[in-house]
C-alpha positions as CSV (number, residue, x, y, z in Angstrom):
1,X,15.0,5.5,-22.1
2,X,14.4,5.1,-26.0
3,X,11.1,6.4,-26.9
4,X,11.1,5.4,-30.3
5,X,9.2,1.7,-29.9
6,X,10.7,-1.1,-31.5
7,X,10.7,-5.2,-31.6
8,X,13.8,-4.8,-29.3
9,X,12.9,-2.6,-26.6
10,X,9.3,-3.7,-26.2
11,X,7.1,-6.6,-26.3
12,X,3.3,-7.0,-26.7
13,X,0.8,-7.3,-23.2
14,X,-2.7,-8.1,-23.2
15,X,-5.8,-5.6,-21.6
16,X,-9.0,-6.9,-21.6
17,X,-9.6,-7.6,-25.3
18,X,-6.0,-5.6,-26.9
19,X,-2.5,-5.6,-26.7
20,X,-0.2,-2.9,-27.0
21,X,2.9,-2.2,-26.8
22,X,5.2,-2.0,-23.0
23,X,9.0,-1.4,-22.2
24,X,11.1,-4.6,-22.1
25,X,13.8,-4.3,-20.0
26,X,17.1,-5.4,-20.3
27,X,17.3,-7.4,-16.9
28,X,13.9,-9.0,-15.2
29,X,10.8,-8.7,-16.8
30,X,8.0,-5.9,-15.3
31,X,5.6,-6.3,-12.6
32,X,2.2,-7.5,-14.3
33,X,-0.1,-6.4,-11.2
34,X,1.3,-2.9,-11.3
35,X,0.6,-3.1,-15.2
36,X,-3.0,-3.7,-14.4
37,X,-3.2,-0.8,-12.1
38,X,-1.5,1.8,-14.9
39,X,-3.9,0.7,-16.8
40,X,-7.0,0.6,-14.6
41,X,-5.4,4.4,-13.8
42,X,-5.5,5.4,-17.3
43,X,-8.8,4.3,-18.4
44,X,-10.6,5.5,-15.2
45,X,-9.1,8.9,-16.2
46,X,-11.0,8.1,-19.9
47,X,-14.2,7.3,-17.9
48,X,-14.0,10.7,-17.0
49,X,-12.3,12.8,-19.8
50,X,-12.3,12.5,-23.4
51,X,-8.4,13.8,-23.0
52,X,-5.8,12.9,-20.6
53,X,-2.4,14.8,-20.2
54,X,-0.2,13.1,-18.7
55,X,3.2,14.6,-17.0
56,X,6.3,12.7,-15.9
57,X,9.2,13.9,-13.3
58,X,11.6,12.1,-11.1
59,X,12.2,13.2,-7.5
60,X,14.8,12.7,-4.9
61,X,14.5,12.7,-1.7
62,X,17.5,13.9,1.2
63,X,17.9,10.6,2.7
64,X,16.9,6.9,3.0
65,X,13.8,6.1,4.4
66,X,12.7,2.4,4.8
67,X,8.8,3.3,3.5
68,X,7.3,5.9,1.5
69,X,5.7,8.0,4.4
70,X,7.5,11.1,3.0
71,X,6.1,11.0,-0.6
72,X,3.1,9.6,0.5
73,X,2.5,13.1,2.8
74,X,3.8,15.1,-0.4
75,X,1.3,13.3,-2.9
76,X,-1.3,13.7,-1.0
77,X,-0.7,17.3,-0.4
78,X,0.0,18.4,-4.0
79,X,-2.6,16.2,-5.7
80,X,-5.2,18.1,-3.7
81,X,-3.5,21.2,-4.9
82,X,-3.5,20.5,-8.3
83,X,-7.6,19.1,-8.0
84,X,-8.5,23.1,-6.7
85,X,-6.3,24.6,-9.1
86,X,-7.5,23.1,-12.2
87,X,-10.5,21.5,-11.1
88,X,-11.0,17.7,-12.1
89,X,-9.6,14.6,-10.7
90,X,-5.8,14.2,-10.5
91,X,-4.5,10.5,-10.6
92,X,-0.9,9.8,-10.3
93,X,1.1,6.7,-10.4
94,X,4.6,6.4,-8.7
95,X,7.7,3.6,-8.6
96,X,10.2,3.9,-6.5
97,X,13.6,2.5,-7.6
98,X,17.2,2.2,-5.7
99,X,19.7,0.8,-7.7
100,X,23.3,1.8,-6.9
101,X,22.6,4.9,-4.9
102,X,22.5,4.7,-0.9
103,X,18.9,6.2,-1.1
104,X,15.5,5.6,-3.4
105,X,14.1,7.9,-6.0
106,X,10.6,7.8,-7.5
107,X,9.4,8.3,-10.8
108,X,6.0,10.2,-11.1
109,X,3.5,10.1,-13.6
110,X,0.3,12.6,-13.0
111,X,-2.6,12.4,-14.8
112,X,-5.0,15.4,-15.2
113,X,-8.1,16.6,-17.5
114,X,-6.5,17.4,-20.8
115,X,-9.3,20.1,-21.3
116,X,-8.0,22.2,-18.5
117,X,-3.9,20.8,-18.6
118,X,-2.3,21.3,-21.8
119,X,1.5,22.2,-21.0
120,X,3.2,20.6,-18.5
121,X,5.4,23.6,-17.2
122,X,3.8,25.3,-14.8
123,X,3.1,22.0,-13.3
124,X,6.8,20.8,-13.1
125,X,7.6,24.5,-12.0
126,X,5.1,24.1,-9.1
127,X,6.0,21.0,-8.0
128,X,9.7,21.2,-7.9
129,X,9.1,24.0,-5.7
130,X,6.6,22.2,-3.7
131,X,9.4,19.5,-3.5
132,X,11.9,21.3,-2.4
133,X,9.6,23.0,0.7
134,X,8.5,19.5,2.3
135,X,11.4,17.6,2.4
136,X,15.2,19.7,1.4
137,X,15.2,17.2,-2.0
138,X,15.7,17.4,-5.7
139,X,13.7,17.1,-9.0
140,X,15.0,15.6,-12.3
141,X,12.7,16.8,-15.4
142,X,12.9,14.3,-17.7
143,X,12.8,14.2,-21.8
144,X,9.8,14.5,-23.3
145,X,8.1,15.2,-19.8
146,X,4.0,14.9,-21.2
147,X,1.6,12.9,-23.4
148,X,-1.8,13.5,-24.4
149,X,-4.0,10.8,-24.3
150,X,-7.8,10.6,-26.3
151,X,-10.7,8.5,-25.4
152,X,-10.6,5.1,-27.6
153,X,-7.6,6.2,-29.6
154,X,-5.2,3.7,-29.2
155,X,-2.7,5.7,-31.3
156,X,-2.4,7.7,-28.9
157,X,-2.8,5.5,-25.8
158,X,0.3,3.0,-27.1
159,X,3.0,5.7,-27.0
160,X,2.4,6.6,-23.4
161,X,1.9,3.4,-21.9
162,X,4.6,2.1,-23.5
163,X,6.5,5.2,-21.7
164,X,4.9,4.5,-18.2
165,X,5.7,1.0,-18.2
166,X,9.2,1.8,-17.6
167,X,8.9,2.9,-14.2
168,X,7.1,-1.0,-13.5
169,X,10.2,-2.9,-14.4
170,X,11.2,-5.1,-11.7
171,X,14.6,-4.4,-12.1
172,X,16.1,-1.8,-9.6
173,X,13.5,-2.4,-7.1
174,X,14.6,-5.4,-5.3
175,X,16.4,-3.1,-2.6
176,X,12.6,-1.6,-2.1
177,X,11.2,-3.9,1.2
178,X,9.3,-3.7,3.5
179,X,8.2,-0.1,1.1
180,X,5.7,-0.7,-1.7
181,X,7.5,-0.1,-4.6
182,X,4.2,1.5,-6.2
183,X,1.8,3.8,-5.0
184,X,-1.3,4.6,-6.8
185,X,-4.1,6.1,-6.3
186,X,-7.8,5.0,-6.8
187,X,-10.2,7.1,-8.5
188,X,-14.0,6.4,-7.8
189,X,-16.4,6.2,-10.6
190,X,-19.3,8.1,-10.9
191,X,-22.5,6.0,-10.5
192,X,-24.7,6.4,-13.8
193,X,-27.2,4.3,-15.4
194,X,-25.7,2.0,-17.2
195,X,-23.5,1.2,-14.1
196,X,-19.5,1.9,-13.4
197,X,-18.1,-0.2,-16.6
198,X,-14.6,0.6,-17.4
199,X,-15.4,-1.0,-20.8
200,X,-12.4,-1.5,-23.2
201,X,-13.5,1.2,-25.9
202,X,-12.6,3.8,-23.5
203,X,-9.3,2.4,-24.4
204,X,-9.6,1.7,-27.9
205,X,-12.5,2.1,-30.1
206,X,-12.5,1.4,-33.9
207,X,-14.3,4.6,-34.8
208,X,-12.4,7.0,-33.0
209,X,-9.1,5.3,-34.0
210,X,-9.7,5.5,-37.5
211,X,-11.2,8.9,-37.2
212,X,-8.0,9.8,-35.3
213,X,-5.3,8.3,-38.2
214,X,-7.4,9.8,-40.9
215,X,-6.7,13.3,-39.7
């Protein structure tokens, strides 16, 4: 995809109190509940870390399978991996597409504390490998395979969601049923005193923002 955003290839969607800018596909339009989730995903990862780095691969499995029972194993596997090795939450968010081809692929986002993840090879390394191992298949490392994301920096924020929302076009998924075409996983908050609020400054605040572009 283009990763330079323009008034061609995106269009503006609203999140709580801010819009910002997501992929506009050529055919269909995208998946607004699966939106909601990426984002829910992204700022729960805020909640808990001032930085986010985010890493994106594609993988491909052997053969066709009518649900996501494979992937579903691997994720689970790997993401508890990842937690022990770098030690903070993991979220990941994954579409699975089949356009043409007789069998599905899936595009991965992970999401990981950018104080203890800052280059995104050792991940990719480790999990084609792991790939490979649980079910015979193949990895495709994409352009521009990580982001970093700050806490209520929206100039940094845009850029990668604009990025993830490509893999929540509707478009290439219609072959998908009975499988979910999303899997996501949900990250509990940790209870404090001013309750669990996944307020919007964790997305964008004015402050840092400024503070951010004035650098």
């Amino acid at each position: 995809m283009i990763f330079k955003i323009t008034k061609q290839n995106s269009f503006l969607f609203a999140y709580l109190n801010h819009s910002y800018n997501v992929y506009k596909p050529k055919k269909g339009d995208l998946n607004k509940v699966a939106l909601d989730r990426l984002f829910r995903l992204c700022q729960t990862m805020l909640y808990y870390y001032s930085r986010v780095f985010i890493v994106r691969i594609d993988l491909h499995p052997v053969d066709f399978s009518a649900d996501n029972k494979v992937m579903s194993i691997f994720l689970n596997k790997f993401i508890s991996k990842l937690e022990k090795q770098y030690q903070c939450k993991v979220g990941y968010f994954c579409a699975r597409e089949q356009n043409k081809s007789d069998k599905q692929h899936y595009h991965l986002a992970l999401l990981l504390s950018g104080h203890k993840a800052m280059l995104p090879h050792n991940i990719l390394t480790q999990l084609k490998t792991d790939w490979i191992q649980h079910c015979q298949g193949s990895v495709y490392f994409v352009d521009k395979p990580y982001y970093v994301i700050y806490r209520g920096d929206k100039a940094s924020i845009n850029p990668a969601i604009y990025r993830l929302s490509y893999l929540i076009k509707n478009h290439t998924k219609e072959h998908n049923k009975p499988a979910n075409s999303y899997l996501c996983n949900v990250i509990k908050l940790k209870p404090n005193n001013k309750g669990n609020v996944l307020n919007e400054k964790l997305l964008v605040d004015p402050l840092i923002t400024h503070q951010m572009l004035s650098k």
